[in-house]
PADREN-293757 format. One line per 2 residues: number of its first residue (from 1); their letters; for each residue x, y, z of N, C-alpha, C, O, CB. Coordinates in pm, 1 decimal, m for minus. Glycine has a CB too. Example, Ala and Ser with C-alpha at 12.3 -4.5 7.8 and 13.67 -1.06 7.14 Angstrom:
<nodes>
1	as	1319.0/m569.0/780.0/1230.0/m450.0/780.0/1320.0/m330.0/780.0/1423.6/m331.9/846.5/1130.8/m447.3/904.6; 1285.0/m225.0/708.0/1367.0/m106.0/714.0/1290.0/3.0/787.0/1340.9/113.8/803.9/1408.4/m59.8/572.5 .
</nodes>
This chain:
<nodes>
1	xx	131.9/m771.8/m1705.0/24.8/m797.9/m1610.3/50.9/m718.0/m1482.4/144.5/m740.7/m1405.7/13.3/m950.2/m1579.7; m49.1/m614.0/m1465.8/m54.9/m625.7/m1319.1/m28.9/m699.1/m1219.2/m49.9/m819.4/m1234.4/m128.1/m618.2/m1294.0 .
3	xx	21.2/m654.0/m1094.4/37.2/m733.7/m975.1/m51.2/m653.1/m873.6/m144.9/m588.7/m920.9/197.2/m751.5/m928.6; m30.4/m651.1/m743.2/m66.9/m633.4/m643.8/11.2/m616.3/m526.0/73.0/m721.8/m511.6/m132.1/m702.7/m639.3 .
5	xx	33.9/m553.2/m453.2/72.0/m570.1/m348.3/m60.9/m480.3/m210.7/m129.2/m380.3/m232.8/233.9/m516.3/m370.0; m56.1/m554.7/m93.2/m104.9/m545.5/16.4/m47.4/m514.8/134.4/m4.7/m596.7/215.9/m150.5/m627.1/26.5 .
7	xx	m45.7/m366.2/146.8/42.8/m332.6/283.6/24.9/m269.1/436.8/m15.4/m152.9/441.0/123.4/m254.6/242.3; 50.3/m332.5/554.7/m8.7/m340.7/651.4/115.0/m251.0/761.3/208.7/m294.7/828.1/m53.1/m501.4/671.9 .
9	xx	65.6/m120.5/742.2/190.4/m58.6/796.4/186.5/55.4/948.4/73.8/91.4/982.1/244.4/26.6/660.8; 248.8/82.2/992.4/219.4/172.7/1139.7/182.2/287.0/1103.9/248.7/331.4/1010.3/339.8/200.4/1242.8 .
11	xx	86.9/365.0/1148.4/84.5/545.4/1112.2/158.8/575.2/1238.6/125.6/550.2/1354.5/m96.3/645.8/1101.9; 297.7/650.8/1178.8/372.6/745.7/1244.2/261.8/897.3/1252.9/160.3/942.0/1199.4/528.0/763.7/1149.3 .
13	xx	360.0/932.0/1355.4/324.3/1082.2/1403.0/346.5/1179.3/1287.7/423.2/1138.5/1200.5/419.9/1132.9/1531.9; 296.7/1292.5/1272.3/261.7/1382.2/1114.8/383.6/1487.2/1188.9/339.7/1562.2/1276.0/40.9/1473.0/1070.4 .
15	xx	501.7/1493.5/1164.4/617.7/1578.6/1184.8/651.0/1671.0/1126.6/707.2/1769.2/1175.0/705.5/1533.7/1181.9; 612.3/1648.8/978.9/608.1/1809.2/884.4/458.7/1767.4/836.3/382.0/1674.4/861.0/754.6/1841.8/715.9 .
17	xx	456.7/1874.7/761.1/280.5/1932.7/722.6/282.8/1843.2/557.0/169.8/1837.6/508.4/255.3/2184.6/699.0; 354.1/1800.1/501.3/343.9/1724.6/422.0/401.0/1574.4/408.8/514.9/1581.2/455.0/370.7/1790.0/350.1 .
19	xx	376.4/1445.0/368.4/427.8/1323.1/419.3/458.0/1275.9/264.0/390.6/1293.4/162.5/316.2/1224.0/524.9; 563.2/1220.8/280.4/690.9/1206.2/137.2/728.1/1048.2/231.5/795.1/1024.2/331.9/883.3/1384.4/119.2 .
21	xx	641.3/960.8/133.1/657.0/798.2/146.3/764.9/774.2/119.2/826.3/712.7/206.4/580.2/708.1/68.4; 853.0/813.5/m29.3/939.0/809.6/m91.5/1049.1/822.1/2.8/1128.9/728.4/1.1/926.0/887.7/m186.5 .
23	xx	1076.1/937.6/102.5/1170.8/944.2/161.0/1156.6/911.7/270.0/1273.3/883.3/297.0/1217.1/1030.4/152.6; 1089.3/888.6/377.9/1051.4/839.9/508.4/951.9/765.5/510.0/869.6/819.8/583.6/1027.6/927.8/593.6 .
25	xx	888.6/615.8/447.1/863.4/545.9/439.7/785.8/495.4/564.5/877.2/463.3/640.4/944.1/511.8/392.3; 672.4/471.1/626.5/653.7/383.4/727.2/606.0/237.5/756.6/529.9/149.9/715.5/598.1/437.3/777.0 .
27	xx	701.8/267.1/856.8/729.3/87.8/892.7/661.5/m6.4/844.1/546.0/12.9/881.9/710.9/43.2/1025.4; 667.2/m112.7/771.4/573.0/m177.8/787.7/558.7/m313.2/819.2/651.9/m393.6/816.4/526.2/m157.6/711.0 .
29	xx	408.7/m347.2/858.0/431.7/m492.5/958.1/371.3/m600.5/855.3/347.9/m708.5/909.7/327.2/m495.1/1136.1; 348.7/m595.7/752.5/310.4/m705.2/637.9/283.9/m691.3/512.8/207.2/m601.9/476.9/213.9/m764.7/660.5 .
31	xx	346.5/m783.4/416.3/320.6/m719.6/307.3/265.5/m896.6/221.5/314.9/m1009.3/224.8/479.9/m609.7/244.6; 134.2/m832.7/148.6/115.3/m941.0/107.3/97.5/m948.7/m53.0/1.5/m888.5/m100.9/14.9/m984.9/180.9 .
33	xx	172.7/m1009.8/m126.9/101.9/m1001.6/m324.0/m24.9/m1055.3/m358.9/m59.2/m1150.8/m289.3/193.6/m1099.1/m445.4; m97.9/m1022.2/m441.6/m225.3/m1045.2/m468.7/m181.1/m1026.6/m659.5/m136.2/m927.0/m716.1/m350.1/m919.6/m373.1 .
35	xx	m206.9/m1129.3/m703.5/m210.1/m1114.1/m896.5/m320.5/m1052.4/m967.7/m327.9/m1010.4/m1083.1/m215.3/m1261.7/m976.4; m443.2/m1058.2/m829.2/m542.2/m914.8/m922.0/m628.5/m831.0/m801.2/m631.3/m849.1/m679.5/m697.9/m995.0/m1063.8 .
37	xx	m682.1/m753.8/m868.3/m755.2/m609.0/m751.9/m872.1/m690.6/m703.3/m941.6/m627.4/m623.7/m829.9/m424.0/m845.5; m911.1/m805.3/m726.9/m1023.9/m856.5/m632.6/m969.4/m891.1/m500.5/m992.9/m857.5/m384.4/m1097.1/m983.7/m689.4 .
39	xx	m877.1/m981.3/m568.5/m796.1/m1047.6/m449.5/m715.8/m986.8/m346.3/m689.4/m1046.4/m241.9/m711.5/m1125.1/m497.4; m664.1/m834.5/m380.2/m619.9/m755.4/m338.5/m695.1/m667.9/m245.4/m644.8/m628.8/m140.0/m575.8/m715.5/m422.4 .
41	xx	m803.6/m639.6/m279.5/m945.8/m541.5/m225.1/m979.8/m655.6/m98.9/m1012.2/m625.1/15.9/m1116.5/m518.0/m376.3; m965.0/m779.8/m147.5/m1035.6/m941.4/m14.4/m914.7/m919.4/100.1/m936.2/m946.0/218.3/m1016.2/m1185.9/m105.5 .
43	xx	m783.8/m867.5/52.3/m691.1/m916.4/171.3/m701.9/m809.3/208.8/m752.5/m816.3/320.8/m547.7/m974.3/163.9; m679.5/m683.0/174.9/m713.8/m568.6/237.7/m812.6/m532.4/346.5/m806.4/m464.1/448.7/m739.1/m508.9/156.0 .
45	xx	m927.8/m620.5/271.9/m1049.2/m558.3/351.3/m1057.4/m679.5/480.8/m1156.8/m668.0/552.6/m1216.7/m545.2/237.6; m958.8/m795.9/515.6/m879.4/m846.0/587.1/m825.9/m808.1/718.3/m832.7/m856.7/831.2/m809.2/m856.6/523.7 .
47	xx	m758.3/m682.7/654.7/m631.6/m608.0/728.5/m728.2/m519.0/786.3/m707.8/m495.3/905.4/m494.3/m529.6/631.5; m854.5/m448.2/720.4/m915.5/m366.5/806.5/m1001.7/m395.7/905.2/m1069.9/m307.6/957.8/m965.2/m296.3/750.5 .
49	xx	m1008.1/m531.5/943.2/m1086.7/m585.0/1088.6/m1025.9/m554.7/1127.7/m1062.1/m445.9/1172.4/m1126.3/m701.2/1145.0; m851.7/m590.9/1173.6/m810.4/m575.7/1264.3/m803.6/m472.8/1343.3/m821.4/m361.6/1293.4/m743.1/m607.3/1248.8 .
51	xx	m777.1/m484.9/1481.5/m825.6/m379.2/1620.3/m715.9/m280.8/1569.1/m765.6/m178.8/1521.4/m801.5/m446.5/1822.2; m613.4/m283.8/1567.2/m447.7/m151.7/1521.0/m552.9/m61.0/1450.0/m580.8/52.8/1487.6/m266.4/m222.6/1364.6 .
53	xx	m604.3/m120.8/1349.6/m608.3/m59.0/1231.9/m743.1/18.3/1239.0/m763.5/135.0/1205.5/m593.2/m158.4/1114.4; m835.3/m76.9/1292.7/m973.2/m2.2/1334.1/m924.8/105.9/1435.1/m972.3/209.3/1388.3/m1095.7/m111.1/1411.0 .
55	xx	m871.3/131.6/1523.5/m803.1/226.1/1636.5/m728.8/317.9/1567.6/m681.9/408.0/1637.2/m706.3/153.9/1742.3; m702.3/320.8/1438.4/m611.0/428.0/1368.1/m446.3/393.1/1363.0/m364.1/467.2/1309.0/m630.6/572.3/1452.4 .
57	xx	m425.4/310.2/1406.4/m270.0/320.6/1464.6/m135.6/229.5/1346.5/m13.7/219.1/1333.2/m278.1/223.3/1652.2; m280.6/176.2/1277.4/m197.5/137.6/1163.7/m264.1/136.2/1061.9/m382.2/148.2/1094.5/m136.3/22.9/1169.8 .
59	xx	m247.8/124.2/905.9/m294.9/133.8/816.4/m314.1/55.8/707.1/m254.0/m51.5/703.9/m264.5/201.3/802.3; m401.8/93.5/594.7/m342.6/m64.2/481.8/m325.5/m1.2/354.7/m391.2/102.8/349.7/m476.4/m220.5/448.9 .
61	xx	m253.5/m28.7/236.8/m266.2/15.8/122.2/m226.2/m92.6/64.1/m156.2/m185.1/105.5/m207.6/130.8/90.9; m308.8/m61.1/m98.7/m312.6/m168.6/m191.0/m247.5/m85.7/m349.1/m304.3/m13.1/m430.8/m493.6/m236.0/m196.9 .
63	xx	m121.1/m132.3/m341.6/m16.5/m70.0/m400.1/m13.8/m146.9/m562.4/51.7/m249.6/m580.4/126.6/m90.9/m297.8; m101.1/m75.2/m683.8/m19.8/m175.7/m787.1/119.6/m140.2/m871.9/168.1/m33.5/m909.7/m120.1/m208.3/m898.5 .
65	xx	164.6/m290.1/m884.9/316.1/m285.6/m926.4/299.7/m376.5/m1061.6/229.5/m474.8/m1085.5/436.5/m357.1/m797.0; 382.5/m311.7/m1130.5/448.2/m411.3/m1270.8/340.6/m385.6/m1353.1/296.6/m464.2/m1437.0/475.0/m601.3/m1253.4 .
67	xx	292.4/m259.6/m1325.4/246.3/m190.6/m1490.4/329.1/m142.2/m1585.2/413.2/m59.0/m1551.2/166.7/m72.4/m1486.6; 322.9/m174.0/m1685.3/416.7/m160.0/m1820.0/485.9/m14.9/m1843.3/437.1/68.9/m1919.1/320.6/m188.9/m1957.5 .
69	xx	590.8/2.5/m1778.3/706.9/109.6/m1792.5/721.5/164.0/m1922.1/765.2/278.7/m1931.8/841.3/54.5/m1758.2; 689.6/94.9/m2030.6/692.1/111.3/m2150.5/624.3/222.4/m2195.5/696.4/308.6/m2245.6/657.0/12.4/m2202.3 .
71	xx	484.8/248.9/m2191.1/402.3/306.8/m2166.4/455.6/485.5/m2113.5/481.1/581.1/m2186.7/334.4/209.8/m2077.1; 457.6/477.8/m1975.4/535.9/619.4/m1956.4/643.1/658.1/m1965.7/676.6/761.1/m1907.1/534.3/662.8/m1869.6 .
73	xx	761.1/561.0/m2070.5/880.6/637.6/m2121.2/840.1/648.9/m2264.9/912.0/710.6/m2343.4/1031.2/563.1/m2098.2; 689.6/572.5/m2316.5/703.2/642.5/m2490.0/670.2/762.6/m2488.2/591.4/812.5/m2407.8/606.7/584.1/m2612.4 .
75	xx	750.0/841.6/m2611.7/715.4/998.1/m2680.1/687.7/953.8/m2727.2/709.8/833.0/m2734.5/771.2/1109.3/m2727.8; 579.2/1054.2/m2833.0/576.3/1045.3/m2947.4/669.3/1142.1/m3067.6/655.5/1120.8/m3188.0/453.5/1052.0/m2950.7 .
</nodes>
């Protein structure tokens, strides 16, 4: 099963010309689980009233997790 996650994070300053989450990650100020994309899309669209976020200064993403690994390590 799918999960969800909901993330409510700062936009840093753009320091190189490409942005690598993986390795410099930004901050973030909340993180919330959601068990499906409705519920996930409701808290999100939550996070985007707020003034930070309407002003640019922070952001939201709706991250899914615990899709079946299985899947992209089969060969055939």
């Amino acid at each position: 099963m799918t999960r969800f996650l909901v993330v409510l994070s700062d936009v840093r300053p753009v320091e190189t010309p490409t942005r690598d989450e993986r390795a410099r990650p930004e901050r973030r100020r909340q993180v919330v689980g959601a068990s499906s994309r409705e519920a996930a899309d409701r808290i999100a669209g939550a996070f985007m009233a707020l003034g930070m976020v309407r002003a640019g200064r922070q952001r939201v993403k709706v991250i899914a997790v615990g899709r079946g690994r299985s899947n992209r390590l089969h060969r055939p």
